[in-house]
C-alpha positions as a Markdown table, in Angstrom:
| # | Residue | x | y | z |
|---|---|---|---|---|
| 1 | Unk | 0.0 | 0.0 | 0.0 |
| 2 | Unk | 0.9 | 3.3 | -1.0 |
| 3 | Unk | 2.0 | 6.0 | 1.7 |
| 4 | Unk | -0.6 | 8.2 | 0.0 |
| 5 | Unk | -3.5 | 5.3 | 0.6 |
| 6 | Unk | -2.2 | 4.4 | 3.9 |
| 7 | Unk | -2.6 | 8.0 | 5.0 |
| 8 | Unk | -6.4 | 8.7 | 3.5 |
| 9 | Unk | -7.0 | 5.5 | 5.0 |
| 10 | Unk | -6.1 | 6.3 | 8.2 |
| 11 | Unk | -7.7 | 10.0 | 8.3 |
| 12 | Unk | -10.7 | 7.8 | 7.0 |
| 13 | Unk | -10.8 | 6.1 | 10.7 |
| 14 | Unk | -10.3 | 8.9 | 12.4 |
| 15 | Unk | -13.2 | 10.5 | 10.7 |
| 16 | Unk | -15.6 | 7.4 | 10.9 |
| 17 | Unk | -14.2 | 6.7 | 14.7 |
| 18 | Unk | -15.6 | 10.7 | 15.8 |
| 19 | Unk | -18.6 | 10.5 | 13.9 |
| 20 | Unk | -19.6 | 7.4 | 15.4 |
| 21 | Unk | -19.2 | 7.8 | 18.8 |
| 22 | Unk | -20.4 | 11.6 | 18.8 |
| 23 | Unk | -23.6 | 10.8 | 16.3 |
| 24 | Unk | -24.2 | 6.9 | 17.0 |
| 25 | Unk | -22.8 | 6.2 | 20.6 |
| 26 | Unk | -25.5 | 3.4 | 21.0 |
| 27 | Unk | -24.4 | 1.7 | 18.4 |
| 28 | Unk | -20.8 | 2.5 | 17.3 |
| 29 | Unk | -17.7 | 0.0 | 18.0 |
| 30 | Unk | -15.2 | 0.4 | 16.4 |
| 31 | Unk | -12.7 | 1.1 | 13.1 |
| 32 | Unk | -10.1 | -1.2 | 12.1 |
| 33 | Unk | -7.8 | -1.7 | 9.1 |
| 34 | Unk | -9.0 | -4.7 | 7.1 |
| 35 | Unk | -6.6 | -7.9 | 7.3 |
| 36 | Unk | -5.0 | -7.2 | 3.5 |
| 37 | Unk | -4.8 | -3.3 | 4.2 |
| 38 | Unk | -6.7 | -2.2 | 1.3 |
| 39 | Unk | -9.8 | -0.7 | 2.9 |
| 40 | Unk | -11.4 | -0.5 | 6.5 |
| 41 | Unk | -13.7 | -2.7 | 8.4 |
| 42 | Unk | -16.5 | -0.4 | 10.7 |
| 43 | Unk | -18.1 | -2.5 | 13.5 |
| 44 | Unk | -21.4 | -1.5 | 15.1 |
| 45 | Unk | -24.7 | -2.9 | 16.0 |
| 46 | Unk | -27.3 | -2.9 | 13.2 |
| 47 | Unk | -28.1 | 0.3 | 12.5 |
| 48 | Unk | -29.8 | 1.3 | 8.8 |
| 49 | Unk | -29.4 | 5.1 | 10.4 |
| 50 | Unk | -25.6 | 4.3 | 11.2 |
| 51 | Unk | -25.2 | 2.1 | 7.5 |
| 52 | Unk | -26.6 | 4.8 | 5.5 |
| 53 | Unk | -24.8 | 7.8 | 7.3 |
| 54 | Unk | -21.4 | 6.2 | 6.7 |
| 55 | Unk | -22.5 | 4.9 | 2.9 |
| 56 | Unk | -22.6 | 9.2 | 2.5 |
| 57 | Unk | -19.9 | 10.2 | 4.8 |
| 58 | Unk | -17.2 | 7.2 | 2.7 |
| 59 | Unk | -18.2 | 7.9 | -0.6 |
| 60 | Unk | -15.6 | 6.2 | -2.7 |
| 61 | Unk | -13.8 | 4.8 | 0.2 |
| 62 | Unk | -13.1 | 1.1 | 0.4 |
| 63 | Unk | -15.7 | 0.4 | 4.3 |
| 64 | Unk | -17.1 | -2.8 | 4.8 |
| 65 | Unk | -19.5 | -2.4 | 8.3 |
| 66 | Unk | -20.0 | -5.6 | 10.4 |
| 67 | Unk | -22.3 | -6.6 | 13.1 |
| 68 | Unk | -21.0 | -6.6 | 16.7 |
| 69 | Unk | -22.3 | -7.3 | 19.9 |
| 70 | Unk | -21.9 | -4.3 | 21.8 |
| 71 | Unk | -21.4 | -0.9 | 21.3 |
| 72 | Unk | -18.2 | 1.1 | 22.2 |
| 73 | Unk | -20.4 | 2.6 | 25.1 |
| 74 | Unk | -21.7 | -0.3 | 26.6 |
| 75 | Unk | -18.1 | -2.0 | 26.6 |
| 76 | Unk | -16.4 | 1.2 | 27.4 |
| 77 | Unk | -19.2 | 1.3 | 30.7 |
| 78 | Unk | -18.1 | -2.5 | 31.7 |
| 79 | Unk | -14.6 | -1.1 | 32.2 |
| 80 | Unk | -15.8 | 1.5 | 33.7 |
| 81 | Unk | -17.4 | -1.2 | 36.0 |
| 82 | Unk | -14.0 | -3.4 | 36.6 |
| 83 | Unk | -11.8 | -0.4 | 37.4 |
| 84 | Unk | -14.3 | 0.3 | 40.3 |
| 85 | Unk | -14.5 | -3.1 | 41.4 |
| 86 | Unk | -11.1 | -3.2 | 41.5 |
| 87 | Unk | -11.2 | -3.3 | 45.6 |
| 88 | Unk | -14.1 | -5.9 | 45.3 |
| 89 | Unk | -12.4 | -9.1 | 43.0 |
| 90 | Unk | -9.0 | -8.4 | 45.3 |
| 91 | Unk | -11.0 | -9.2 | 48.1 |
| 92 | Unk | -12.6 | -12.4 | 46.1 |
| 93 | Unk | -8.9 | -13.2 | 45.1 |
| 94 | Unk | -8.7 | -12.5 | 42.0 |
| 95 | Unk | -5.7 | -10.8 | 40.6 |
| 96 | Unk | -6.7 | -8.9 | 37.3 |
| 97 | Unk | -3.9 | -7.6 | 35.2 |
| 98 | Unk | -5.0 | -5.9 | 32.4 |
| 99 | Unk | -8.8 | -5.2 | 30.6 |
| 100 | Unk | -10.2 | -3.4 | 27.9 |
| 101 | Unk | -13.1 | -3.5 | 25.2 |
| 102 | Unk | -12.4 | -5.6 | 21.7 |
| 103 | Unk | -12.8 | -3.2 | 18.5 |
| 104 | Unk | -14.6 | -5.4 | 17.5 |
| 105 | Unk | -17.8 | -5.0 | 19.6 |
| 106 | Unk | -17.8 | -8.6 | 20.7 |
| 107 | Unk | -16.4 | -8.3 | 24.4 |
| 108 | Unk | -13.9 | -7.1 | 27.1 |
| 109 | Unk | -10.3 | -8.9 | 27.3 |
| 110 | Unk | -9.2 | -9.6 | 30.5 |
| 111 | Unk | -5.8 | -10.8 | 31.5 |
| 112 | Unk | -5.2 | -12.4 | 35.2 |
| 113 | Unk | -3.1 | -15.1 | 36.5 |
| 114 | Unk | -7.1 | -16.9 | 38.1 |
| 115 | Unk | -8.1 | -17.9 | 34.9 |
| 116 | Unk | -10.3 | -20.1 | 36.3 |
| 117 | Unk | -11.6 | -18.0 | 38.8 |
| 118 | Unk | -12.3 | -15.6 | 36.5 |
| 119 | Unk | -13.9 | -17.7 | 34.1 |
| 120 | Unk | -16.4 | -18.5 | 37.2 |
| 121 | Unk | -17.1 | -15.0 | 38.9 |
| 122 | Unk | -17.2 | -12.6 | 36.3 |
| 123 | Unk | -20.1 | -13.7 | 34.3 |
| 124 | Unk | -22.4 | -13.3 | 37.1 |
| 125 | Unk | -21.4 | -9.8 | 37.7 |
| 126 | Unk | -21.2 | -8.3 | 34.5 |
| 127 | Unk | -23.4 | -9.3 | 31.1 |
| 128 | Unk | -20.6 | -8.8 | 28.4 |
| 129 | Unk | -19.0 | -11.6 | 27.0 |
| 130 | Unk | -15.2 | -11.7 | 28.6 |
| 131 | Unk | -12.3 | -13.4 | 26.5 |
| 132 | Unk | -10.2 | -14.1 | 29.6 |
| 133 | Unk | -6.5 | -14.7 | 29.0 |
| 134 | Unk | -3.5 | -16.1 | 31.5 |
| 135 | Unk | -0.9 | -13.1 | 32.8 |
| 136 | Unk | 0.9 | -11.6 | 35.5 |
| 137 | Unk | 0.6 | -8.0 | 36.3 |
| 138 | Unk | 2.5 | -5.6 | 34.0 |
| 139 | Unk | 5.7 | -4.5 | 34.6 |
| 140 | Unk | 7.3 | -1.7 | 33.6 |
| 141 | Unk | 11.2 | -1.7 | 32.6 |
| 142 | Unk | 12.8 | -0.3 | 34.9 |
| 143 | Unk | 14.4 | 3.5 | 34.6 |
| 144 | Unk | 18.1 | 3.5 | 33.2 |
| 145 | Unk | 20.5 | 6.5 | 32.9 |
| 146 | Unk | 22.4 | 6.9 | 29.4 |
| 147 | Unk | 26.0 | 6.2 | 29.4 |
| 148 | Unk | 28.5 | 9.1 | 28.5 |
């Protein structure tokens, strides 16, 4: 792909990424690149208002739209959910490490070293699909000084 392409492509998601979560927040997801790079992929809960907005706003532009499961809002209020919570699964015993919302619309990933504990509390607490991976906390590197 063409530096030229790449870039209208990319100013492309920026554009479809405002206008969906400032015009369609209950049913925007998200804005990725497709797999071969040639266009972009918008995901959102069906929406013929949302479909026929971006059909005008993309003229000419290479945007395939998918169905997700959850909006960008709904996902985005689950984490909101978790980060308060965060006092709550420590006391359950459950260490969780990272989280965030898939662009894709069809979940939260969650990263914790209690998979299985996970895999057992969380659904009851929170109705979003979770795709629960195994991993320690993050760490950052640690600071180092240049050398003369």
């Amino acid at each position: 792909m063409e530096f030229a392409e790449s870039q209208r492509l990319s100013e492309a998601a920026s554009a479809i990424e405002a206008f969906g979560r400032s015009s369609f927040p209950e049913s925007y997801t998200g804005v990725a690149l497709e797999s071969d790079g040639q266009g972009l992929v918008v995901y959102r809960r069906p929406s013929p208002a949302l479909d026929t907005a971006l059909h005008h706003l993309m003229a000419g532009l290479p945007v395939t739209v998918h169905d997700a499961r959850y909006s960008e809002r709904e996902l985005l209020s689950v984490v909101d959910q978790l980060r308060s919570d965060d006092a709550y699964w420590r006391e359950q015993g459950l260490r969780i490490s990272t989280f965030g919302p898939r662009h894709d619309g069809s979940g939260i990933d969650l990263t914790t070293p209690d998979v299985e504990l996970a895999r057992r509390l969380l659904p009851g607490r929170y109705d979003v699909e979770f795709l629960i991976t195994r991993g320690g906390p993050v760490t950052p590197y640690p600071a180092t000084t240049a050398q003369p």
